[in-house]
N, C-alpha and C positions, 0 to 999 in steps of 0.2 A: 520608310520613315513616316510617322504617325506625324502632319504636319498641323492637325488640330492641337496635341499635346506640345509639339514644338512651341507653337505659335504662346497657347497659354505659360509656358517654360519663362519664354522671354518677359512679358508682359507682367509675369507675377516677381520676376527680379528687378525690370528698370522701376517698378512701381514701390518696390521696398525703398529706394533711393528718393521717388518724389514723395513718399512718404516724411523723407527726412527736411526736403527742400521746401515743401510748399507750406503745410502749416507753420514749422521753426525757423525759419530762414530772417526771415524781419524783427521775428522776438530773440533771436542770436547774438545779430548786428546791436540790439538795444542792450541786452540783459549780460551779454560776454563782451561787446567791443566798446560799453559804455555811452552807446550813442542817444540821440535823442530820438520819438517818434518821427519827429520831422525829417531828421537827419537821415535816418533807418528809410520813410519812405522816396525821400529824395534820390537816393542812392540804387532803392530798388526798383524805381522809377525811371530812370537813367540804365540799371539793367534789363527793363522792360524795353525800352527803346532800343536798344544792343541786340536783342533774344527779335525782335520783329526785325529787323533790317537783315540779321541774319535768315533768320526763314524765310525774309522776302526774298534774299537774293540770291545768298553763297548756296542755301539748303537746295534750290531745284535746279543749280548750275553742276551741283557736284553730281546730280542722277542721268548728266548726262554724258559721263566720263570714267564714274564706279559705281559697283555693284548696289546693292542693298546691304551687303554684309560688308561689304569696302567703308562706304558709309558711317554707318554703325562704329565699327570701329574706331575709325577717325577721330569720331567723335567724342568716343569714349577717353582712349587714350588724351586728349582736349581738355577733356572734363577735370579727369583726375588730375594733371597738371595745373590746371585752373584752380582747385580747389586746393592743392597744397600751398599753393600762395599766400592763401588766406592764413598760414601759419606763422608769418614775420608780420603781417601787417597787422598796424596798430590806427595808424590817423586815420582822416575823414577822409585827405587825397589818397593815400594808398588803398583804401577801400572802397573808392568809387571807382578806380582803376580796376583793380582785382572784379571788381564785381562785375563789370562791364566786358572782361574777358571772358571772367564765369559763362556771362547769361549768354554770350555769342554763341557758345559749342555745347554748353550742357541741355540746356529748354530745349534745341534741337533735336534733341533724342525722342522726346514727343513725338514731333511727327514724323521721324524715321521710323520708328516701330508701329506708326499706325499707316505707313503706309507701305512699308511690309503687310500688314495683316489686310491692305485691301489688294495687292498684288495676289496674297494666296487666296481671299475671297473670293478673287474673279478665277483664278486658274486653278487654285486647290479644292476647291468645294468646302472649305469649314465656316462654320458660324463664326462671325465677327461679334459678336455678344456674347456668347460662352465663355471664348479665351478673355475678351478683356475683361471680364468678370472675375480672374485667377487676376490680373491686375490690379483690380478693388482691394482683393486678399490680400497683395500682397502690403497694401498701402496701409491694412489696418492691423498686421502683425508689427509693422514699420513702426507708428504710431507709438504703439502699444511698447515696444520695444526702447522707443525713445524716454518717455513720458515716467517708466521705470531709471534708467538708466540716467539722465537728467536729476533724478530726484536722490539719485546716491552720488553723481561728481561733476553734477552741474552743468550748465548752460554747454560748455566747452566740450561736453562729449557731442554733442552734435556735430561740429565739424569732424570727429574725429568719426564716426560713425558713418557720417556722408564720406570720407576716404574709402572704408569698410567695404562700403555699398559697392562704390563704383569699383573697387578690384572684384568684385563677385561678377560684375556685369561683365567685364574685362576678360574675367573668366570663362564666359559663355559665348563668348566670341569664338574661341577658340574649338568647340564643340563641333561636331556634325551639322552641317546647318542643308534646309531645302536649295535643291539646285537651280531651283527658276529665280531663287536670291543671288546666285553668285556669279550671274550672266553677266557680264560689262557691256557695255552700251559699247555698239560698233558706229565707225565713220559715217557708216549710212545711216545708222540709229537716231546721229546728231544730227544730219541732213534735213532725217524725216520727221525726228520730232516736234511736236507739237508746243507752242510759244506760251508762255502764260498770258498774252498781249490778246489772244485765239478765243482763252476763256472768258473772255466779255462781250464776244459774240454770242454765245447761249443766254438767251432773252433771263430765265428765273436765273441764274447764275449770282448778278452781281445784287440781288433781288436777297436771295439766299445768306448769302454771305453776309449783306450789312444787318440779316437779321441776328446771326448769330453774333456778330460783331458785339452787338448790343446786349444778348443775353449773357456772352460771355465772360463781357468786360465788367456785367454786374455783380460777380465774382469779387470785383477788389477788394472793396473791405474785408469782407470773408478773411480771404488766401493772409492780409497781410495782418489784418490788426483781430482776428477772432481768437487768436492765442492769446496774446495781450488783453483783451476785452476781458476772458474768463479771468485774466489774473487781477485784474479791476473788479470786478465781480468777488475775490478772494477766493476761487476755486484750486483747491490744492492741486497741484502739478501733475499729480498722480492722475486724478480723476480726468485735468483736461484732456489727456490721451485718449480716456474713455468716451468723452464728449464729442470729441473731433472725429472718432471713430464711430458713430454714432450715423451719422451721413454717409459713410464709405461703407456700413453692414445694409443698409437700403440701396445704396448705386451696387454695391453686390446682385442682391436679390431683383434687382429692375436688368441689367447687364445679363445676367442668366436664365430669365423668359422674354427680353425683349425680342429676340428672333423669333419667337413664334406667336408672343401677344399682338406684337405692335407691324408683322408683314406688309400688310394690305393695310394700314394707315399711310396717309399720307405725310410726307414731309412737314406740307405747310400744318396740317392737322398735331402733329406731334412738337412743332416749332410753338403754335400758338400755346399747348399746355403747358408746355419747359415757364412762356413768359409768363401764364395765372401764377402756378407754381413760385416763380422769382419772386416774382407781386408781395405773393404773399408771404413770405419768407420775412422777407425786408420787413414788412409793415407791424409784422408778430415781434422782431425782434427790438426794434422800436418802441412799442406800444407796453409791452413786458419786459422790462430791463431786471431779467431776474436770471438766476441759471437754469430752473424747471422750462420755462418758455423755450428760452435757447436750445435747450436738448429739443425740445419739439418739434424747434423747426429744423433742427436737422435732417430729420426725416423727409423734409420735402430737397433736401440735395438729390435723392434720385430721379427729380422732374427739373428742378434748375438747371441743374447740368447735366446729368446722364440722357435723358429726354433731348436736349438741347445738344449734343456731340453725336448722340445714336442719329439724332435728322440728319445731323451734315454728316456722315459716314453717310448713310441711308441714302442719302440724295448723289452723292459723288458718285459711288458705286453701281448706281439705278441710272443715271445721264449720262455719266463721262468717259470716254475711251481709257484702257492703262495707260496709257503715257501722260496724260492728264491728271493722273492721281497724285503725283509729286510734287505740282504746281498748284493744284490746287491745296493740297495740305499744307506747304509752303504760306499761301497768302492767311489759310485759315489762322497758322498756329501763328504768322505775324498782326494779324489786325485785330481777331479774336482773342488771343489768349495773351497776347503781347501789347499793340501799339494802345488798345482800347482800356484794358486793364493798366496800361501805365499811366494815363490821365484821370481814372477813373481812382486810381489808388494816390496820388498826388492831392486830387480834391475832397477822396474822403481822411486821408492825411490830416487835412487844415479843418475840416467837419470834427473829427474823431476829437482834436486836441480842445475843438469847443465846446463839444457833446460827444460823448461816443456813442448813444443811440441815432443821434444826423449821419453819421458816417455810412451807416445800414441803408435807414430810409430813406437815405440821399439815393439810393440805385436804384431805386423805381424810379428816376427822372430818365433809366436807360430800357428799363424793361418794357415799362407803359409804352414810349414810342414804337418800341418794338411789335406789341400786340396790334395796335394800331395799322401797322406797314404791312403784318403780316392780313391783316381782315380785307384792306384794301388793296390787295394785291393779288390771292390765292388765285381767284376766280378768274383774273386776267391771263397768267403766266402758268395756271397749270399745275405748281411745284406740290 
């Protein structure tokens, strides 16, 4: 089994699906369920908090009991259950319920398949930037896919689409999968396994993490209100697909040579450019409240983020034993991508509805410290 092809296989299908969740997901809740911005972020807010306590807790409980494709699974079957929900429900309580189921099992797919892809990094020999670069792909067919589709039967095909998705994932489950995924954790496995409580003993660890903490969670306005933004902007629906996908054709092209541009840089090196990079993103879109600017800074999505997720792969993989991998992707995809982005999208929420260029520039209050921790720290810890 070609486990480089494998690995890109999966990563370019779950990625069709966050294709559907991450830019449309809060413009859905407003523009099909009637809700209000505040509402919409409250709500995803509250699934942000749900999607971290899950990856903190149940996600590295479960790797010590089932497979990698046990997992996966699980998950899926979860998901699509979760999201058929969302088909009777109409109010603000049955939607913050649904949504809070949602974000427990679905976001966990995240770091399920990326910690797949560092189990075969350490034991299969494939580049981790190649395959998740077929992931980028798959996020900007997704997009593209939507943005048409939406514009012939409206808001409502999105949910109906994210259904689509996840039976395709569903489907791949079911495939020939690598055998070092399908090993279940023996008695002694639990014995000997390694604590998450373990990984605060590695000095740049917890160093590491609140940096990305901070780059990641400067994301929020982005993920939640930059669909919304372009439509205040009056950019036809059409085009925004095009714009959003704009960011995910540069985290392509950055994801596809960063194995071999970026080897021999350092974590902390590559952490510090993700935060210029953020900086300056926020500050462009701020300063040019126009659609030309916007597109522009899309382009620096391949250092905001892609920059900032290739370090902490980079670092986990370079410091931590495998058994450590699951835990720490666990706290990442809770603190990083979840608990910090939930506050973070709460307070550009209340920004957005006063100004939607504050809601942007409000995320350098998270990047700037970030740059900061990382200048003051490198030199110490090594990372």
């Amino acid at each position: 089994m070609n486990y480089q092809r494998w690995l890109s296989q999966n990563f370019f299908i779950f990625f069709i699906t966050w294709g559907i969740f991450l830019p449309y997901w809060t413009g859905w809740l407003v523009q099909a369920k009637g809700l209000t911005v505040t509402e919409a972020s409250l709500i995803m807010s509250f699934g942000l908090l749900a999607r971290g306590a899950s990856t903190l807790f149940a996600f590295p409980l479960a790797y010590k009991f089932w497979s990698n494709q046990t997992v996966i699974l699980i998950l899926t079957v979860s998901s699509l259950v979760a999201t058929i929900l969302y088909i009777p429900s109409s109010s603000f309580s049955t939607l913050i319920i649904v949504t809070i189921l949602f974000s427990a099992v679905y976001p966990a797919l995240l770091p399920a398949v990326d910690s797949m892809a560092g189990t075969l990094v350490q034991q299969g020999g494939i580049h981790y930037g190649k395959s998740r670069s077929y992931g980028s792909i798959g996020f900007v067919i997704s997009v593209l896919i939507i943005s048409m589709v939406t514009g012939f039967f409206g808001e409502q095909a999105i949910l109906w689409s994210m259904i689509a998705g996840l039976c395709l994932l569903l489907f791949m489950r079911f495939l020939p999968t690598p055998a070092v995924l399908l090993v279940k954790p023996t008695a002694k496995d639990r014995k000997e396994s390694l604590s998450i409580r373990s990984l605060w003993k590695i000095e740049s660890f917890p160093i590491v993490l609140l940096v990305v903490v901070l780059l990641q969670g400067a994301h929020a306005s982005y993920y939640n209100y930059g669909y919304i933004y372009l439509q205040d902007l009056g950019v036809n629906k059409f085009y925004i697909g095009i714009i959003i996908n704009i960011a995910i054709v540069f985290e392509i092209l950055y994801f596809a040579k960063a194995d071999h541009l970026f080897t021999k840089w350092r974590s902390s090196s590559l952490l510090l450019l993700a935060a210029l990079g953020s900086t300056l993103r926020w500050i462009l879109i701020f300063l040019f409240p126009n659609m030309w600017v916007f597109m522009l800074s899309q382009s620096l999505h391949a250092i905001s983020f892609g920059v900032a997720h290739y370090a902490f792969i980079h670092y986990i993989t370079k410091n931590l034993p495998k058994q450590q991998i699951p835990n720490a992707q666990g706290i990442y995809s809770a603190f990083a991508l979840s608990f910090s982005t939930a506050i973070l999208t709460l307070s550009g929420g209340y920004l957005y509805e006063f100004s939607p260029g504050l809601a942007f520039v409000g995320m350098i209050a998270s990047t700037v410290p970030a740059m900061l921790l990382i200048m003051g720290t490198r030199k110490r810890y090594g990372y």
